[in-house]
KEGULUM-930042 format. One line per field, with one value per residue (C-alpha): residue number from 1; x, y, z; residue in three letters. Coordinates in nm, 3 decimals, decimal comma, padded with zeros to 5 digits, m for minus. Layout:
BEGIN
pos (NUM:...)
c1 (X:...)
c2 (Y:...)
c3 (Z:...)
code (ALA:...)
This chain:
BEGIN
pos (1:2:3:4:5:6:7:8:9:10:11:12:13:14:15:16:17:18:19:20:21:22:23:24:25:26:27:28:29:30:31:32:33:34:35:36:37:38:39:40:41:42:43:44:45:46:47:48:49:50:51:52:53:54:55:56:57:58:59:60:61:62:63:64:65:66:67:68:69:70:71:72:73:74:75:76:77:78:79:80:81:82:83:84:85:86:87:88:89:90:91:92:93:94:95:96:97:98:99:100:101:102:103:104:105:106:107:108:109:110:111:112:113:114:115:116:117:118:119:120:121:122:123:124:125:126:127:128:129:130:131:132:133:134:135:136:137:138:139:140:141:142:143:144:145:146:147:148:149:150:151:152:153:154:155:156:157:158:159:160:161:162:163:164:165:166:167:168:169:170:171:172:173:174:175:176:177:178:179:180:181:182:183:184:185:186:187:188:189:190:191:192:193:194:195:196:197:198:199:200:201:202:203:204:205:206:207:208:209:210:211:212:213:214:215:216:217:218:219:220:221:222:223:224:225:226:227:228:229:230:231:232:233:234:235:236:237:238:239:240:241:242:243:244:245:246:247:248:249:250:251:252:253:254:255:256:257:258:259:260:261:262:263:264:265:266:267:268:269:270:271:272:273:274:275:276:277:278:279:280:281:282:283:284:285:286:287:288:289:290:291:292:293:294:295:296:297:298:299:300:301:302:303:304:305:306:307:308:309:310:311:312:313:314:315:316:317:318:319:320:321:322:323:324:325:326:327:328:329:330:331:332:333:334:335:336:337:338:339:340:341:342:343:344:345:346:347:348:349:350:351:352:353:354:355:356:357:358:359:360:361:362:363:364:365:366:367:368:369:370:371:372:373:374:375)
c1 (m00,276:m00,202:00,020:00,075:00,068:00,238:00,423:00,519:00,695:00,933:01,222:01,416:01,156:01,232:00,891:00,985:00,717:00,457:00,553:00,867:00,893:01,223:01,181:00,850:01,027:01,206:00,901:00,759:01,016:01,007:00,648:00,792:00,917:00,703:00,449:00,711:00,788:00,364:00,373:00,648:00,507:00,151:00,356:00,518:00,195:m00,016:00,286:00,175:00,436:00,496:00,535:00,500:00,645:00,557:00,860:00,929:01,086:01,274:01,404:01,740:01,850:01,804:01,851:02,116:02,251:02,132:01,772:01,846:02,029:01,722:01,455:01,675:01,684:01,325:01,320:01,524:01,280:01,037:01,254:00,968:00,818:00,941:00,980:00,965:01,053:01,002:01,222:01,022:01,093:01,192:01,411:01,533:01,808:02,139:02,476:02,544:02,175:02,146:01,920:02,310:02,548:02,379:02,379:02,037:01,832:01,845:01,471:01,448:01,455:01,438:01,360:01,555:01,491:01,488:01,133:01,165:00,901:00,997:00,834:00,741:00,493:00,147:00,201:00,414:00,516:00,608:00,817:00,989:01,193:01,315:01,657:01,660:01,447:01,208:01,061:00,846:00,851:00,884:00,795:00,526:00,262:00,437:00,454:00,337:00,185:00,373:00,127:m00,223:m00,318:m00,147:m00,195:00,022:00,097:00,271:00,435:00,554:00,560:00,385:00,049:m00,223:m00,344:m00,209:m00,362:m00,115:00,257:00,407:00,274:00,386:00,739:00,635:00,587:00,242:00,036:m00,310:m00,541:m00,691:m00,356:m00,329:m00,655:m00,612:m00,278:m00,446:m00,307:m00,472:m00,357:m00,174:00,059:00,086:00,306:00,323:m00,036:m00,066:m00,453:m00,594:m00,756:m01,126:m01,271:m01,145:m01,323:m01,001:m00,789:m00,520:m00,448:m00,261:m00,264:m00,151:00,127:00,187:00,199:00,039:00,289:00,029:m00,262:m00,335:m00,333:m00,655:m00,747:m00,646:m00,255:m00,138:m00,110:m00,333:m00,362:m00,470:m00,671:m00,663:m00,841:m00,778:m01,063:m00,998:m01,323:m01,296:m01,577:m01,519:m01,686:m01,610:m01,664:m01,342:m01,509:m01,709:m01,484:m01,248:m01,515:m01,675:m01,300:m01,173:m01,029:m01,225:m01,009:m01,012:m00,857:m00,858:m00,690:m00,424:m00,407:m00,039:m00,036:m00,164:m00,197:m00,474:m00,436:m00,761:m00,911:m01,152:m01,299:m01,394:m01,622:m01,491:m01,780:m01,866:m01,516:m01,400:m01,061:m00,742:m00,809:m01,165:m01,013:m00,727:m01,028:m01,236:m00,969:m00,884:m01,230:m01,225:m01,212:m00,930:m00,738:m00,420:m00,318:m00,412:m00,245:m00,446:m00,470:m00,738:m00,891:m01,068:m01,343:m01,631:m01,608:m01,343:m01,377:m01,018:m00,688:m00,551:m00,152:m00,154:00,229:00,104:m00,174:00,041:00,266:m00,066:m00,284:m00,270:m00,277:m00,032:00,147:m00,096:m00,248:00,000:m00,094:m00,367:m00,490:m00,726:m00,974:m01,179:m01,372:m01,333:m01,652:m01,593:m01,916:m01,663:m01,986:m02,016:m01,627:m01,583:m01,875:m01,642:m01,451:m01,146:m00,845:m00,937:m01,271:m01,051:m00,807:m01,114:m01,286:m00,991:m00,919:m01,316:m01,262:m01,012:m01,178:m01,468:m01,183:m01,208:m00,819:m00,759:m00,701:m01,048:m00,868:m00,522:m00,712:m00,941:m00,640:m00,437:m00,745:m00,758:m00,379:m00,432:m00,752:m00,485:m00,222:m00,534:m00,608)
c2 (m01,678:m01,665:m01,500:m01,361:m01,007:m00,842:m00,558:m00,382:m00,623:m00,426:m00,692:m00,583:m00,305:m00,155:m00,159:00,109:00,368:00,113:00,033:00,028:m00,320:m00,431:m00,747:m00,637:m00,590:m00,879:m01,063:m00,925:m00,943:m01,337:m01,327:m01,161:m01,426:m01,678:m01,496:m01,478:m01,873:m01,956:m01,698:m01,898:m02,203:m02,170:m02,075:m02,403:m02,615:m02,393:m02,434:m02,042:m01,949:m01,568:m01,363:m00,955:m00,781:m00,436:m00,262:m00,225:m00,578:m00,429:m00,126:m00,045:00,179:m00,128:m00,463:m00,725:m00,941:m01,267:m01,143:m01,093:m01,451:m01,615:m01,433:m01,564:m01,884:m01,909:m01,792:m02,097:m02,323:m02,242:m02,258:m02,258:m01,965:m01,660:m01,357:m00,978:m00,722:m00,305:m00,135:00,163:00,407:00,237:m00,023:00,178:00,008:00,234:00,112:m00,027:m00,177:m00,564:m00,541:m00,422:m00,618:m00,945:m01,239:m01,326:m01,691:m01,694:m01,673:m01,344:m01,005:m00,673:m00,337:m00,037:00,326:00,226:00,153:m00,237:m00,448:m00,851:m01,032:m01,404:m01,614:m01,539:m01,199:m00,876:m00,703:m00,348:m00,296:00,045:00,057:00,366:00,470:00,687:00,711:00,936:00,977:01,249:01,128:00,736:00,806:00,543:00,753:00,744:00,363:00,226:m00,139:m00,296:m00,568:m00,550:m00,897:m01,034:m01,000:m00,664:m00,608:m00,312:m00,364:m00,056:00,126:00,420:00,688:00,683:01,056:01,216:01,520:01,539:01,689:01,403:01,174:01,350:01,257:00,884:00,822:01,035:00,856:00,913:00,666:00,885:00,840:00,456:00,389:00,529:00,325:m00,005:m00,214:m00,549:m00,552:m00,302:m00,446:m00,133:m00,087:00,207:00,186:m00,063:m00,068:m00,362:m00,254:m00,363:m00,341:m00,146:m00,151:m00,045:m00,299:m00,047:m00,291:m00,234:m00,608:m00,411:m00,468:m00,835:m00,789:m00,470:m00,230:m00,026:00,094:00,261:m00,039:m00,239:m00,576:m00,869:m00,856:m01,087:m01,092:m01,172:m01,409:m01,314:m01,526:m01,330:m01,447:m01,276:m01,087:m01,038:m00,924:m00,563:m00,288:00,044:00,341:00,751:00,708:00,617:00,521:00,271:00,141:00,054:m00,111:m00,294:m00,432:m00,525:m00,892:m01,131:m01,138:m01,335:m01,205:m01,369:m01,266:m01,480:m01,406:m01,424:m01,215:m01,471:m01,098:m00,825:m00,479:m00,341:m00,048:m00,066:00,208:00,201:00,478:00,524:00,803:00,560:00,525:00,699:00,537:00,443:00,100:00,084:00,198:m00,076:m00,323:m00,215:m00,274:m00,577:m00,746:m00,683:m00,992:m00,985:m01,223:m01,356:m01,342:m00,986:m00,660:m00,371:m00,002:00,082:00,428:00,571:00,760:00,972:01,199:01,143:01,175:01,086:01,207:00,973:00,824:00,644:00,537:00,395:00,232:00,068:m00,080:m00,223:m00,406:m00,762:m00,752:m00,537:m00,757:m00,785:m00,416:m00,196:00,148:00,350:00,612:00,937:01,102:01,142:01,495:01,659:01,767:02,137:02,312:02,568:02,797:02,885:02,956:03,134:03,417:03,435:03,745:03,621:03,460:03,156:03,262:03,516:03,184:02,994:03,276:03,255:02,926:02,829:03,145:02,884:02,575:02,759:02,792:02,515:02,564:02,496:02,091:02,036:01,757:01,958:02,277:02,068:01,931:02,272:02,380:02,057:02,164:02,540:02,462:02,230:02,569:02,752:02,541)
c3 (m02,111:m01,743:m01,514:m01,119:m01,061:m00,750:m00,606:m00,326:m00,153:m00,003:00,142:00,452:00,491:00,881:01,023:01,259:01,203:01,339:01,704:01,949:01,983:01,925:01,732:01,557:01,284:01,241:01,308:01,016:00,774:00,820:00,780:00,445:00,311:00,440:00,233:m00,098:m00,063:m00,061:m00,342:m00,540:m00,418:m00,584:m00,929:m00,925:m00,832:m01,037:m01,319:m01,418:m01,700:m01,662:m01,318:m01,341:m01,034:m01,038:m00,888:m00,506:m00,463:m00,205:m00,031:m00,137:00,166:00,401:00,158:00,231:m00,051:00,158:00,108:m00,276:m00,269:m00,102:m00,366:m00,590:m00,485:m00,464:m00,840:m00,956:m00,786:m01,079:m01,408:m01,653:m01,535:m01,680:m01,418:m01,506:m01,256:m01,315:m01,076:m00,858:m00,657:m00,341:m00,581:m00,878:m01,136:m01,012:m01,063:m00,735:m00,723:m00,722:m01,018:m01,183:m00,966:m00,885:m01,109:m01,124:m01,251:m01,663:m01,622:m01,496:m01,679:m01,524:m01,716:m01,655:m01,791:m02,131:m02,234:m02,380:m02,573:m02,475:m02,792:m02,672:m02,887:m02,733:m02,579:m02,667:m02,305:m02,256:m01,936:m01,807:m01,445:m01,229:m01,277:m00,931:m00,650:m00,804:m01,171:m01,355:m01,703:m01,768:m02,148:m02,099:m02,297:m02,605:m02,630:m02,963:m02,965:m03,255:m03,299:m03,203:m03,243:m02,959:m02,636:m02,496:m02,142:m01,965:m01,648:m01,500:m01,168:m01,108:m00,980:m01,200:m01,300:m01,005:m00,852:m00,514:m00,566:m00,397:m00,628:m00,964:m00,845:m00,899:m01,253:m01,344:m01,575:m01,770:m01,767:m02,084:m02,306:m02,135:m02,321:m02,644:m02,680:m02,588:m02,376:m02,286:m01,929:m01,728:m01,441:m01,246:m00,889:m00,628:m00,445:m00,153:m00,211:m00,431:m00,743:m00,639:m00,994:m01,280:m01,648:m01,805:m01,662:m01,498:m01,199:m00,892:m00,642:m00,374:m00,149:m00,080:00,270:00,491:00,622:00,852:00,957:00,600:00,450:00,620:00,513:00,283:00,126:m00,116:m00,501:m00,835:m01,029:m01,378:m01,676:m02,014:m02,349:m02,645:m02,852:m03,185:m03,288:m03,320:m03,304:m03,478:m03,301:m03,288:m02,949:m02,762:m02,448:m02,621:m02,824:m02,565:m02,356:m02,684:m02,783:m02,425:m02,367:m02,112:m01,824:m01,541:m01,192:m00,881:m00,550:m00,324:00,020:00,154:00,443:00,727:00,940:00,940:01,047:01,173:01,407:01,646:01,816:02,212:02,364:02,720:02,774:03,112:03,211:03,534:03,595:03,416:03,541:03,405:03,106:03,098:03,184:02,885:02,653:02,781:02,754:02,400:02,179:01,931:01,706:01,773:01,412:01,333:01,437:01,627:01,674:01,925:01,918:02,219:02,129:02,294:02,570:02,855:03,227:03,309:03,194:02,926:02,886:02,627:02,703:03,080:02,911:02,614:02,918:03,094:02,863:02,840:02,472:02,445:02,162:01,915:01,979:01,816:01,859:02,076:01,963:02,173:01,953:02,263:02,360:02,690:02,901:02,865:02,762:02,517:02,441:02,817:02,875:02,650:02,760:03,063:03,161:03,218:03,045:03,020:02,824:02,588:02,526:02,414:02,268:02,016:01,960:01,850:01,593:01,494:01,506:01,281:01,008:00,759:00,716:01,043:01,155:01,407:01,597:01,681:01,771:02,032:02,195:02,211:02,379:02,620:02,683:02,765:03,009:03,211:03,250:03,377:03,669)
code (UNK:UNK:UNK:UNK:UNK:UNK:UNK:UNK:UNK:UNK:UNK:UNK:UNK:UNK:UNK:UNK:UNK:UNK:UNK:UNK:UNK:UNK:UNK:UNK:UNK:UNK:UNK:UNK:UNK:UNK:UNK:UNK:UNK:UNK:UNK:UNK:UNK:UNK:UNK:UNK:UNK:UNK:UNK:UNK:UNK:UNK:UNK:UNK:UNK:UNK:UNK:UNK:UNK:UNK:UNK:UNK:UNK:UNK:UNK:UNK:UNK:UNK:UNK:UNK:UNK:UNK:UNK:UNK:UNK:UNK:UNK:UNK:UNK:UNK:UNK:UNK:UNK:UNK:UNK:UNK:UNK:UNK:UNK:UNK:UNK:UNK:UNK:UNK:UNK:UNK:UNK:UNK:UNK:UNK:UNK:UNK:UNK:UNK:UNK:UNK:UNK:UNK:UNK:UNK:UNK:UNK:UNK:UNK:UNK:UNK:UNK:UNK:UNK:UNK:UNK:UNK:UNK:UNK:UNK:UNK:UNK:UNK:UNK:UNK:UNK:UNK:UNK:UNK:UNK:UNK:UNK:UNK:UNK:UNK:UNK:UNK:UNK:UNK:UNK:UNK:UNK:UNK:UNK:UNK:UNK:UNK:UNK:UNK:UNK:UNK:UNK:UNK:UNK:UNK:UNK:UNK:UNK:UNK:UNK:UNK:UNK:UNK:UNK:UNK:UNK:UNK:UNK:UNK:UNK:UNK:UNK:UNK:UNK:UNK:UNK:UNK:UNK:UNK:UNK:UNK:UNK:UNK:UNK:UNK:UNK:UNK:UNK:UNK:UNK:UNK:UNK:UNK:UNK:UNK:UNK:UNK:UNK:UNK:UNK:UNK:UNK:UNK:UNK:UNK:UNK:UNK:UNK:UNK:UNK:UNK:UNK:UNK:UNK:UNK:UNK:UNK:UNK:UNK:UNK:UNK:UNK:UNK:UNK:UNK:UNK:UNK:UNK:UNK:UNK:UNK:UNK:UNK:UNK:UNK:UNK:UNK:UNK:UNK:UNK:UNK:UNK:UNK:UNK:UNK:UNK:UNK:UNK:UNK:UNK:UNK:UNK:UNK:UNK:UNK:UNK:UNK:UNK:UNK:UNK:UNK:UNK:UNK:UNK:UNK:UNK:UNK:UNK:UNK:UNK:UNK:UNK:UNK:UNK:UNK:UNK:UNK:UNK:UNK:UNK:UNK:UNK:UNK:UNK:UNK:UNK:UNK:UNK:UNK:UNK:UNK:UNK:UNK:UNK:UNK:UNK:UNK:UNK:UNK:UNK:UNK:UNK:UNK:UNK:UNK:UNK:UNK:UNK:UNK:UNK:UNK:UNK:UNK:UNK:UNK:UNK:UNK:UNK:UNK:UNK:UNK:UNK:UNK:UNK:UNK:UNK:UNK:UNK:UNK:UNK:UNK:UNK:UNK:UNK:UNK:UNK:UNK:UNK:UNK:UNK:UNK:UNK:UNK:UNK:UNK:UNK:UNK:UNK:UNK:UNK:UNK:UNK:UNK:UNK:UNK:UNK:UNK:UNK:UNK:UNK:UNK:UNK:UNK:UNK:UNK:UNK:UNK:UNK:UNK:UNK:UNK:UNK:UNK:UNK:UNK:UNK)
């Protein structure tokens, strides 16, 4: 069988943590949907029968029922294909959500809190959706696969065996217990990072396009090839037995996101001037198409504003963000043998920087700061 897997998508998403610009972020949320009609697009060429979208369609704080009309337009455009959607955390099924009021396509089913097995003729699918913005127990881990010789999918959003305490408010779930109850594929939502190769086909496609500078590289969605092994080994040994037993299948990424984020680092221990600076950045080669944060780097010789800097550079429209994670020239050691203030101030704050508690790059620049009150 085949079938797309996506997520994240995140309609009318603001954009406003990544710049200032005032129409950056409608920019982007047309790029948006350019990227949803090439996704829908390559279903109806492809004429792929089942789409899995892996909660996060949208953002319900900011989504306008045009958006939801135009997804759903795009949705009737492929009639055959049959489209399931499990509600996250940024899209949960509430009353007044779309996925409650909104009359969507007939070939569209969306999951709420109630954990639901969809029986079609190849493939059994398992499907659970948020019923608020956050989740700590989606019951997921108690699902029993009813019939083991088809093909069983769970679509669902959540954080695979999460360790941080922000996470365990989105759907915690065990890869350990995922295994033992044997699924063949697991459509999984929440992590904007690409599954790059998983033996226990847990797969998150990533967001379809990037939102930021933590989200580097490619953005688009998967689409998956899965033959059906029947042939079962019988071993003591979980581990093995999953491995032995597991499915031949068949993923291969679509890129949909025609932009890039990337970094690039510039050492401006030469520069002397803002406008060597402004130069430096300037001669640096950089695609049209992609978005940038530049990060200065090495020791400076000038006092750095990023805000005049933003204003001057020619590329100032694809370069996003700049960012100074530069060193000043201060030999620390030697001030901080001095009898004075100043050497007591930095006496104290290397005592911090020592402290593997402490954040290294704040306590450098409070110490940058409180050399300037001293002169």
């Amino acid at each position: 069988m085949r079938f797309i897997h996506m997520a994240d998508i995140h309609f009318d998403s603001p954009f406003r943590v990544l710049t200032d610009k005032r129409d950056f972020g409608t920019k982007r949320r047309l790029e948006q949907r350019e990227a949803f009609r090439k996704a829908i697009e390559y279903i109806s060429k492809e004429k792929i029968p089942y789409l899995f979208i892996a909660g996060d369609l949208y953002d319900q704080n900011y989504i306008k029922e045009n958006t939801i009309e135009f997804i759903n337009n795009l949705f009737k455009t492929i009639p055959n294909t049959k489209i399931f959607i499990s509600p996250g955390n940024h899209d949960p099924f509430l009353k007044n959500s779309f996925y409650n009021t909104f009359k969507w396509n007939d070939n569209v089913t969306i999951f709420n809190e109630e954990i639901k097995r969809i029986e079609l003729e190849e493939i059994d699918i398992y499907g659970y959706g948020f019923n608020d913005f956050y989740c700590s127990n989606s019951r997921v881990e108690e699902i029993e696969i009813k019939n083991k010789e088809k093909i069983n999918i769970l679509l669902v959003h959540g954080a695979l065996d999460s360790s941080k305490t922000i996470d365990i408010q989105y759907n915690p779930i065990s890869t350990n217990v995922l295994k033992e109850i044997g699924f063949d594929y697991i459509a999984l939502g929440h992590v904007h990072k690409r599954t790059e190769e998983n033996k226990y086909n847990f797969i998150y496609p990533g967001s379809m396009i990037s939102f930021g500078f933590d989200e580097l590289g490619e953005h688009g969605m998967l689409d998956v090839e899965i033959e059906k092994n029947n042939k079962k080994n019988k071993s003591n040994n979980l581990e093995n037995n999953y491995l032995n037993n597991k499915n031949k299948i068949k993923t291969n990424f679509i890129k949909l996101d025609n932009r890039i984020f990337e970094e690039k680092n510039i050492d401006i221990s030469e520069i002397n001037s803002e406008e060597q600076l402004i130069e430096k950045i300037d001669s640096i080669e950089l695609n049209e198409n992609n978005f940038y944060k530049i990060i200065l780097v090495g020791t400076k010789n000038i006092e750095i504003k990023i805000d005049e800097i933003c204003k001057l550079i020619k590329q100032r429209e694809i370069i996003l963000k700049v960012k100074d994670k530069t060193e000043t020239k201060n030999d620390f050691d030697k001030l901080s043998e001095q009898n004075s203030l100043k050497g007591i101030f930095v006496k104290k704050m290397l005592e911090r920087l020592n402290d593997k508690n402490e954040n290294t790059e704040e306590i450098k620049k409070a110490i940058e700061i409180g050399l300037k009150s001293f002169e």
